[in-house]
C-alpha positions in Angstrom: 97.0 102.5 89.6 95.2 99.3 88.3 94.8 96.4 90.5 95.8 94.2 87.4 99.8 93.7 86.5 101.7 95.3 83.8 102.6 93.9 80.4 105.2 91.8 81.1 105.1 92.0 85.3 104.1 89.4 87.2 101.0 87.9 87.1 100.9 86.2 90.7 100.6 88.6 92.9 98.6 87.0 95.4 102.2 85.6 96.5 103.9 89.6 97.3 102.8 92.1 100.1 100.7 95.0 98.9 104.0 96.5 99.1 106.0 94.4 96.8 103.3 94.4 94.4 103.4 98.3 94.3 107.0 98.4 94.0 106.6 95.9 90.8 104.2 97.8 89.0 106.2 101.1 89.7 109.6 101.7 88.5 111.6 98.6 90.1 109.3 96.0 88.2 110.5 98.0 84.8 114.2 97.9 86.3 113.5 94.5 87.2 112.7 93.2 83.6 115.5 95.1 82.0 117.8 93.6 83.8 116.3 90.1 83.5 116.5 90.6 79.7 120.0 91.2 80.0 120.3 88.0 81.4 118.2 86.0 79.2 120.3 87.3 76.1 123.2 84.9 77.9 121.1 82.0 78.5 122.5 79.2 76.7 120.1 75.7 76.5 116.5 75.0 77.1 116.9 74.1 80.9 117.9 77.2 83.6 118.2 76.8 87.3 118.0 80.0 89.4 119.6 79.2 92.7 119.0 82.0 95.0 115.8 83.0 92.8 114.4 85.5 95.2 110.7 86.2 94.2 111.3 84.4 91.0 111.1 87.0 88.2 114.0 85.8 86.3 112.4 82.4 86.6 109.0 83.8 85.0 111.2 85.9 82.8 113.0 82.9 81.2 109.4 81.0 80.9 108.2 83.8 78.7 110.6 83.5 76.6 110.3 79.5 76.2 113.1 78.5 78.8 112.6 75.7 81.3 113.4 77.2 84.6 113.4 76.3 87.6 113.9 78.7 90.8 115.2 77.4 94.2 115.9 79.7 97.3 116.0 78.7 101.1 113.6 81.5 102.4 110.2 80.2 102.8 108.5 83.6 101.5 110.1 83.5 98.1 109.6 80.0 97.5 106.0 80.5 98.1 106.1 82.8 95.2 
């Protein structure tokens, strides 16, 4: 496995475990980004806040595709990332 992310994975993995950045670049990071563009297709306006973002991938998602977005969740390891 490469040390560097997958087209289209996140790119900040200094932020994730060894073990979260694994389980991106296996199959839950290409689950992941299906179902954030599923998502995106319903995004209406320029601006998106994420409340509950998690890790942030549909927040990096949406920025990738040109959206404004914004990510907030209350656990201190996710807003880190």
């Amino acid at each position: 496995m490469s040390d560097r992310p997958l087209a289209g994975q996140h790119a900040h993995y200094e932020h994730y475990s060894p073990r979260m950045a694994r389980r991106l670049d296996a199959f839950y990071g290409r689950v992941d980004e299906r179902l954030n563009e599923r998502v995106a297709r319903h995004v209406a306006g320029e601006s998106v806040l994420d409340v509950g973002c998690g890790f942030g991938s549909l927040v990096e998602h949406l920025r990738r595709r040109g959206s404004r977005a914004t990510g907030l969740d209350l656990l201190e390891p996710c807003v880190a990332a």
